[in-house]
N, C-alpha and C positions, 0 to 999 in steps of 0.2 A: 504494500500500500504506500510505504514511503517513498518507492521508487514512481509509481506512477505521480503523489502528487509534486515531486520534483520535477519530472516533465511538463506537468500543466503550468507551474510557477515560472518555469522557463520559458515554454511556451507564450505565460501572460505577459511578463517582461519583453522579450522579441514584440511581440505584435504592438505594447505601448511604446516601446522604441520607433516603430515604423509612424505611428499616428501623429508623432511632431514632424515640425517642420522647420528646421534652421531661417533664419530671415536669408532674405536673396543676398551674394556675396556683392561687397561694396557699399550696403548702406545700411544705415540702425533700422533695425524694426520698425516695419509701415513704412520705408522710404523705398522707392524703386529705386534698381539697382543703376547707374552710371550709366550711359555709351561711351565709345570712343570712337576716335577719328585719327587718322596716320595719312601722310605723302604717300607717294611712290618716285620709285626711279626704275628711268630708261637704263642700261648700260649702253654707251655708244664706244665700239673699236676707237673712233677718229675723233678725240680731244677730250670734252668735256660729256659727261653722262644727260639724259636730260630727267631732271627732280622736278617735282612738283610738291609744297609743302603748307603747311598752314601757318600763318603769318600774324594772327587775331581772330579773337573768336568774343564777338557782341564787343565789339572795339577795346577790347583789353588786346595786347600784345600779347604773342608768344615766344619766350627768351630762347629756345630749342636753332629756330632758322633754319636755313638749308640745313647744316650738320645734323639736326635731328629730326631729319624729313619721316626717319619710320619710327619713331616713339610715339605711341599712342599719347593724344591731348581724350582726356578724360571731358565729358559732357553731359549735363543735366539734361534728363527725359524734358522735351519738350523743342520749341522753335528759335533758332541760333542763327544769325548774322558770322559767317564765315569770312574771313579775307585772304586769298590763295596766292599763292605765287609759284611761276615758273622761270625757270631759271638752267640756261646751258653758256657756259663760257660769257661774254658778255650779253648773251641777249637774255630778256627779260620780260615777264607779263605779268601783270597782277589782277584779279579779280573779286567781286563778291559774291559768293552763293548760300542762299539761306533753304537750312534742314531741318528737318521735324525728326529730329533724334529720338529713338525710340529706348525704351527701358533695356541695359544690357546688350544694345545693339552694336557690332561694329562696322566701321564704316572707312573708306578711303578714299583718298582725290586721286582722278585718273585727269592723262589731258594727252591733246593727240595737236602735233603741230607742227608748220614743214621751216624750223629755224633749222638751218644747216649751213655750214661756213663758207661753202660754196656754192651760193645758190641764195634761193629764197626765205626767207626771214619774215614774215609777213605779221602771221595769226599764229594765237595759243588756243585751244579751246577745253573747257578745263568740267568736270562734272564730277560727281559723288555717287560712288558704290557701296551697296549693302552686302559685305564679303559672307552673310550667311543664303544669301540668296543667286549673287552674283549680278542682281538687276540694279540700275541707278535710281540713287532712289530721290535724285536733281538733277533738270532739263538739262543738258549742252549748253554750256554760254563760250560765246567767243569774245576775245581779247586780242588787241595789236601789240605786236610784239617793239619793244622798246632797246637799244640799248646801253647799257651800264655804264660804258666809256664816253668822258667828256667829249660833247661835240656830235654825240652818236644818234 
């Protein structure tokens, strides 16, 4: 008798174990949890890579810059004024895109642009992916591409 009701106390503990639930990780009980947001980069053979990074986020700066284009910037669930930047050797774009960041979502700035050293320079055009989905989850925007050196 003592062996079975050992199993059922076991048993009852296991099953109360399973009924909680730890709060979501990142934030104190009842707060959803963070997103976050990261660059990307190109790797180019021939000179400079091309990076894409976040620059501000709802007009606070981000101290990170190119150098830490793939560190996730942490973001509160809800609607964010982003300011991006592209960036290969001297040429340069910057943009704004605002996201509806979702609870524990991440997210990345992708951009597609024909700056190449020989040749055309033109446009960046810069959007945000939802890396659990793989869909963007903000339009295309384009951007002219600028350059960095005096006079440029």
């Amino acid at each position: 008798m003592s062996t079975h009701f050992t199993r059922a106390a076991l048993l009852a503990l296991l099953l109360a174990g399973c009924a909680t639930t730890p709060p979501p990780a990142g934030g104190p009980a009842g707060e959803p949890p963070p997103a976050s947001i990261r660059g990307s980069q190109e790797t180019s053979a021939l000179l400079d890579n091309f990076t894409v990074f976040i620059t501000a986020v709802d007009g606070r700066s981000i101290a990170a810059g190119r150098t830490g284009w793939d560190r996730p910037v942490p973001l509160k669930p809800g609607r964010h004024r982003l300011t991006v930047e592209f960036n290969r050797g001297i040429f340069l774009a910057r943009i704004e895109l605002q996201l509806d960041a979702r609870p524990g979502a991440a997210y990345e700035v992708r951009q597609a642009s024909d700056a190449q050293v020989y040749g055309s320079h033109s446009y960046c055009e810069f959007w945000i992916v939802d890396l659990a989905t793989g869909r963007k989850a903000t339009p295309v925007k384009r951007s002219t591409i600028g350059s960095a050196k005096p006079g440029g």
